[in-house]
C-alpha positions as CSV (number, residue, x, y, z in Angstrom):
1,X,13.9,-16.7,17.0
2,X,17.5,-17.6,16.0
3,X,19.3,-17.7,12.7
4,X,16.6,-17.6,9.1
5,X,18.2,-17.9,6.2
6,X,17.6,-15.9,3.4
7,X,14.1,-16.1,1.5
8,X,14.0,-18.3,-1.5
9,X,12.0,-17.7,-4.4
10,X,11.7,-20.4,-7.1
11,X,11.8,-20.0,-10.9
12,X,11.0,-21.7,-13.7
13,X,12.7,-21.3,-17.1
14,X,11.2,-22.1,-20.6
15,X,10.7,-21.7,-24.1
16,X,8.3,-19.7,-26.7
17,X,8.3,-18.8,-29.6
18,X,8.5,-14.2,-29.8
19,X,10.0,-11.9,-31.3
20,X,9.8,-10.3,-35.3
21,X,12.0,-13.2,-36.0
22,X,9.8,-15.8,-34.4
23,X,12.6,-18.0,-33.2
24,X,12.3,-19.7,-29.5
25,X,13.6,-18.2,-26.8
26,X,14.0,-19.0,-22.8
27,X,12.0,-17.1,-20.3
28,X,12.5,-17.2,-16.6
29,X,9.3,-17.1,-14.2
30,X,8.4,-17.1,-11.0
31,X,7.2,-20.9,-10.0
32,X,4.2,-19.3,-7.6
33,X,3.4,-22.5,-4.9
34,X,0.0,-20.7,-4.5
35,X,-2.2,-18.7,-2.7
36,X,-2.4,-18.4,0.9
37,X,-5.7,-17.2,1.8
38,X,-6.6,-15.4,5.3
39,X,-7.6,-18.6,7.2
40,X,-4.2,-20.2,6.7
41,X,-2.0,-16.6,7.5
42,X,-4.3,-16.2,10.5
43,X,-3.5,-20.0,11.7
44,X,0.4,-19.0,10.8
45,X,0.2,-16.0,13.1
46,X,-1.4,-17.7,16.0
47,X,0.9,-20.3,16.0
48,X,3.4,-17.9,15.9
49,X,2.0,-15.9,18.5
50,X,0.0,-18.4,20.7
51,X,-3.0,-16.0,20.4
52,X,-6.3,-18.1,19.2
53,X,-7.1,-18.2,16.1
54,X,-10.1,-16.6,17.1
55,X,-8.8,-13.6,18.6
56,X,-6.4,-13.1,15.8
57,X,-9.6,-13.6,13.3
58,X,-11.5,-10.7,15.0
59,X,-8.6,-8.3,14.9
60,X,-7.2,-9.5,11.4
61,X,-11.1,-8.7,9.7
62,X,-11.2,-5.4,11.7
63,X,-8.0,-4.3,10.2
64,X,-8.8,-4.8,6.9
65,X,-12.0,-2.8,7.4
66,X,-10.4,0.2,8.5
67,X,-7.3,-0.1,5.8
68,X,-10.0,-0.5,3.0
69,X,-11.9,2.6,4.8
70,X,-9.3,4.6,5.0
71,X,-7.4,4.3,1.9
72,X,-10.4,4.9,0.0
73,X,-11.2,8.0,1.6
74,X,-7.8,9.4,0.7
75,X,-5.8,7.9,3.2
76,X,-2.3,6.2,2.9
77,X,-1.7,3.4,5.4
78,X,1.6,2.3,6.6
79,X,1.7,-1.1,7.5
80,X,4.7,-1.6,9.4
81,X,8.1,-2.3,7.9
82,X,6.3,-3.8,4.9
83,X,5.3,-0.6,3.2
84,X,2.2,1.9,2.7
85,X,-1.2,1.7,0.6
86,X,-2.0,4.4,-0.8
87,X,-5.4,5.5,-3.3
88,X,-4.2,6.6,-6.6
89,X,-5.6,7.8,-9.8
90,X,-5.1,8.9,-13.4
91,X,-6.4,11.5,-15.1
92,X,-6.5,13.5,-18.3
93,X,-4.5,16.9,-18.6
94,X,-7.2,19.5,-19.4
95,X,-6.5,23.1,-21.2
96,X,-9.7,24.6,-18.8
97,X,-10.9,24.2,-15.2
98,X,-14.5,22.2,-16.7
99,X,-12.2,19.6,-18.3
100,X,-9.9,19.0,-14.4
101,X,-11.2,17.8,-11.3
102,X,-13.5,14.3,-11.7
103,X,-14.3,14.7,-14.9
104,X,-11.1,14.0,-16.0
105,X,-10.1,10.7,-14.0
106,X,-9.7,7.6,-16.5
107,X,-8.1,4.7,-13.7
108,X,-8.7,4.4,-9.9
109,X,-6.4,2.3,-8.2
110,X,-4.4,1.3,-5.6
111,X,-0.9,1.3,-5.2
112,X,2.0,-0.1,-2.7
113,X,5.6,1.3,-2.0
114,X,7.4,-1.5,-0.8
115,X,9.1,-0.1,3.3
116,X,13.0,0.1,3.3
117,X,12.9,-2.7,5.3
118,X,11.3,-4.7,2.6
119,X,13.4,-3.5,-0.5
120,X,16.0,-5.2,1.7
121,X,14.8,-8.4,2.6
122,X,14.0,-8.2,-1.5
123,X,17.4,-7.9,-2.1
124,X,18.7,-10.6,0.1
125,X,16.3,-13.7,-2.0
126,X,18.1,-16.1,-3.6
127,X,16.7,-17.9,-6.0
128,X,16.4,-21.4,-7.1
129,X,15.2,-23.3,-10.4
């Protein structure tokens, strides 16, 4: 595979107007380069790979099935060294049993701890304007 430098993020930095004071003041951004949607990371990964695309397709659309499945039905998922999904909700605090339980849940979501092996490579970004 050989030597890969480190990953490189690019930011952007500008000016707005905040603050009580309402004086200007820089921001720094991420400059985001787009979206890559799941036709163009299954192309990456058979070329990678030299599996076909559509052999990489089939089990790519299969695996997010059963992640989806399974993480709604209570599930967390590791994903390899990039980290778990895992089903999460809020709820209100309730002073009898009635008020717990369902009842009480304000936000589904889903959340995402980031693998050891992720916070790393995080840490090891440069970054360029």
């Amino acid at each position: 595979m050989g030597n890969r430098r480190n990953p490189v993020v690019k930011l952007k930095v500008g000016k707005q107007v905040c603050g009580v004071d309402k004086k200007e003041r820089y921001f720094t951004r991420i400059n985001r380069s787009g979206v890559i949607d799941d036709d163009v990371l299954i192309e990456y990964a058979s070329n990678d790979s030299g599996i076909s695309i559509e052999q990489i397709a089939a089990v790519y659309r299969s695996l997010l099935t059963q992640v989806k499945q399974l993480v709604c039905n209570g599930h967390s998922v590791q994903l390899g060294d990039m980290g778990t999904l895992y089903f999460k909700v809020h709820a209100k605090i309730s002073a009898d049993e009635e008020g717990a339980g369902g009842v009480a849940v304000t936000r589904k979501c889903i959340g995402f701890r980031a693998s050891k092996v992720l916070r790393q490579l995080m840490e090891d970004v440069n970054f360029e304007v």
